[in-house]
C-alpha positions in Angstrom: 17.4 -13.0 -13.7 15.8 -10.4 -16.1 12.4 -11.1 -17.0 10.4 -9.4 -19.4 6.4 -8.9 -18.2 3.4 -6.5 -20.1 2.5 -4.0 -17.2 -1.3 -4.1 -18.1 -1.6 -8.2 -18.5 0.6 -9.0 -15.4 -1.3 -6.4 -13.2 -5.3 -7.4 -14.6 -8.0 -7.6 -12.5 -10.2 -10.7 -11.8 -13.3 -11.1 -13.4 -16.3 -11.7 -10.2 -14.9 -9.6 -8.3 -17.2 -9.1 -4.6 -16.1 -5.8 -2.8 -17.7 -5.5 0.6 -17.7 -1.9 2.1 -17.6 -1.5 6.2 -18.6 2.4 5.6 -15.4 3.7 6.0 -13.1 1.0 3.6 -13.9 -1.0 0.4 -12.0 -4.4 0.7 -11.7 -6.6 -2.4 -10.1 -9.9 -2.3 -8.3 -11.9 -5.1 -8.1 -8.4 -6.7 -5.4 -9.3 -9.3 -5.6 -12.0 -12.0 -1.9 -13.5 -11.9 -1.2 -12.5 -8.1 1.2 -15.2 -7.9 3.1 -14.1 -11.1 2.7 -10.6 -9.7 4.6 -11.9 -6.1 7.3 -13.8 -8.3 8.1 -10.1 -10.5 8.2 -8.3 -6.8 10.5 -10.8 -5.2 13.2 -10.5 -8.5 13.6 -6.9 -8.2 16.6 -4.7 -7.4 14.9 -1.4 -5.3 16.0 2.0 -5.2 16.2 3.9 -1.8 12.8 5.7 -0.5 12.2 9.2 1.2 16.1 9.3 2.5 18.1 12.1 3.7 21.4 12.4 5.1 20.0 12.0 9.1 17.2 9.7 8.0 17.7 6.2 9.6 16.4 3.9 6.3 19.2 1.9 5.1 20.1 2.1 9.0 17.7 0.8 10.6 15.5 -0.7 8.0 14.9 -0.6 4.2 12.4 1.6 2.8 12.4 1.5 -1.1 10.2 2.1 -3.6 9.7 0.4 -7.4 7.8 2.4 -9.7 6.3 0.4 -13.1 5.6 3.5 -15.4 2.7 2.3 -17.4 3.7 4.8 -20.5 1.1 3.5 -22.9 -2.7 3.5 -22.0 -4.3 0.3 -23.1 -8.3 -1.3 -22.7 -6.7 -3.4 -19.4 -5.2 -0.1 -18.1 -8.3 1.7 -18.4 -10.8 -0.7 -17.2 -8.5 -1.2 -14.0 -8.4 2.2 -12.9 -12.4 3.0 -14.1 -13.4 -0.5 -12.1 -12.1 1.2 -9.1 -13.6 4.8 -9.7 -16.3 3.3 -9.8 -16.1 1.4 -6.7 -15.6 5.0 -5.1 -18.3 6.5 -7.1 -20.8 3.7 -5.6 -19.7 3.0 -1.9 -18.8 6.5 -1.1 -21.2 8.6 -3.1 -18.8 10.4 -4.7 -19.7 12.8 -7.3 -16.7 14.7 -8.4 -14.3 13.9 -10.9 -11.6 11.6 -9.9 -8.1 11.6 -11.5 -6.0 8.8 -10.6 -2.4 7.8 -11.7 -1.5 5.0 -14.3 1.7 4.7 -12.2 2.0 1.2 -10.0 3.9 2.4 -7.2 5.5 -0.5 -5.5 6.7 0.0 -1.7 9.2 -2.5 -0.1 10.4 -2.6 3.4 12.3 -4.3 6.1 13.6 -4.4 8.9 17.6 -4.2 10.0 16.8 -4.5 13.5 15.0 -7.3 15.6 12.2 -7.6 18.3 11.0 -3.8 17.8 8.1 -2.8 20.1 5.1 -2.9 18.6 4.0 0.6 19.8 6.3 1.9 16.7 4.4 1.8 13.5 4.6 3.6 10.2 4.5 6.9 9.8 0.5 8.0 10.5 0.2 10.8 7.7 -2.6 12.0 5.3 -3.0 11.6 1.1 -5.2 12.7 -1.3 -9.1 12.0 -2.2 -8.8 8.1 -2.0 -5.8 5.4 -1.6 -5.8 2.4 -3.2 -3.9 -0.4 -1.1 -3.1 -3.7 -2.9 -0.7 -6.0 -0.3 1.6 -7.9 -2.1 3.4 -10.1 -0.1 2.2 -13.4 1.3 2.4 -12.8 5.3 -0.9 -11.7 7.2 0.7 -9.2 9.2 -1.1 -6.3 10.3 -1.9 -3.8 7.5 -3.1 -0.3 7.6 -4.2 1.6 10.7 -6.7 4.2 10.8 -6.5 7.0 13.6 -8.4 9.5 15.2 -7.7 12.5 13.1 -5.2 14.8 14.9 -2.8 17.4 13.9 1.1 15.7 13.0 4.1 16.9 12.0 5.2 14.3 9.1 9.2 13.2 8.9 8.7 10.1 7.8 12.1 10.9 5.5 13.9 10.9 8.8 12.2 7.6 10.5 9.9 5.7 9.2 8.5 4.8 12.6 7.0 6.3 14.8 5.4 5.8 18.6 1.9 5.5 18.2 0.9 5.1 22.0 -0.6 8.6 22.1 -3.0 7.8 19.3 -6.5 6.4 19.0 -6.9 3.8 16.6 -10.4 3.4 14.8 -10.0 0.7 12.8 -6.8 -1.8 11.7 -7.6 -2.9 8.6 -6.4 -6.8 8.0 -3.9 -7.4 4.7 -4.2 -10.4 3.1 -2.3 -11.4 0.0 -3.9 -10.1 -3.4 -6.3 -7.8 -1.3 -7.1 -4.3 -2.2 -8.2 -1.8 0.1 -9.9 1.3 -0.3 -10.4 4.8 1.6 -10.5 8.3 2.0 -6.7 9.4 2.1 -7.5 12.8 4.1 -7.8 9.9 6.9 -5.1 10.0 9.2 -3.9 6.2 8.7 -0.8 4.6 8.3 0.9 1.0 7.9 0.5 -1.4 10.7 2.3 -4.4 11.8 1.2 -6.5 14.4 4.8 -8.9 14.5 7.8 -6.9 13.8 10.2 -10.1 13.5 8.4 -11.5 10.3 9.6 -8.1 8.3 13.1 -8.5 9.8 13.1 -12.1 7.9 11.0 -11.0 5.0 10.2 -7.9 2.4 6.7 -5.7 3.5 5.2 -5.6 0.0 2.4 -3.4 -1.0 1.0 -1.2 -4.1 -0.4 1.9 -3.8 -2.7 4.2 -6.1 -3.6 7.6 -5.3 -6.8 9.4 -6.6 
């Protein structure tokens, strides 16, 4: 079914909004207005392939895909969603340059084509830019993004998206939540986390990201 949304009223933020900051991660709850309208958009999607080559193992052993909502025209909403969140940056982390971030809403999907994977195998532990921006999606408490010691790693995610993480020290695992948003420094190493495989071999891994 094809339904018609406005990018900068279906993705406001809430008003009241209470970010609490643990000194490395801002965390936000109930970040998005219409959440539910938000999950309903998500879940009515067709998604195109993600980071895929002719050896890579998505569409083989999982899905990895990727929706992107283009946000062509700038609008008040638009603006005051990204400068809320500068300033969130500005504040907790002390930041003093100037941040650029994108209008973009960059919508990751994934699942699972196998079952009962070992839960040593995680996503992909990679760095970004300045600051990430991680809004979870989709309604199942699972997991939700790892930060690791900082160490030197050879990224091919575009060949598997997994990857054993047993050699690794974790810092921190911060929790998703639905309608959570969760920020920190992207030169981090980090990557996703799931804690119970099986629920993302029944169900779609949801999550926006926004890169500054």
């Amino acid at each position: 079914m094809i339904v018609p949304f406005i990018p900068e009223d279906l993705f406001e933020l809430n008003s009241n909004l209470k970010p609490k900051f643990n000194g490395e991660v801002i965390i936000i709850d109930n970040i998005f207005k219409n959440y539910e309208e938000i999950l309903k958009v998500c879940n009515n999607m067709s998604v195109e392939t993600w980071k895929i080559t002719p050896t890579s193992r998505n569409f083989k052993d999982y899905y990895d895909c990727r929706l992107i909502v283009n946000n062509f025209f700038y609008s008040n909403k638009i603006n005051n969603r990204l400068n809320l969140l500068i300033s969130y940056i500005r504040k907790y982390f002390k930041e003093k340059n100037d941040l650029k971030v994108e209008k973009e809403l960059k919508i990751n999907y994934f699942k699972h084509l196998k079952n009962n994977i070992s839960s040593n195998y995680q996503f992909f532990p990679h760095y970004d830019y300045n600051y990430n921006a991680i809004f979870y999606i989709d309604p199942f408490e699972n997991g939700g993004t790892a930060l690791y010691e900082n160490v030197n790693i050879d990224n091919k995610e575009e060949e598997n998206i997994l990857f054993d993480i047993s050699t690794l020290k974790i810092k921190q695992i911060i929790k998703s939540k639905p309608n959570r948003v969760v920020i920190f420094r992207g030169n981090q190493l980090h990557g996703g986390y799931i804690e119970n495989h099986n629920i993302y071999y029944y169900n779609w891994r949801i999550n926006l990201v926004n890169f500054f």
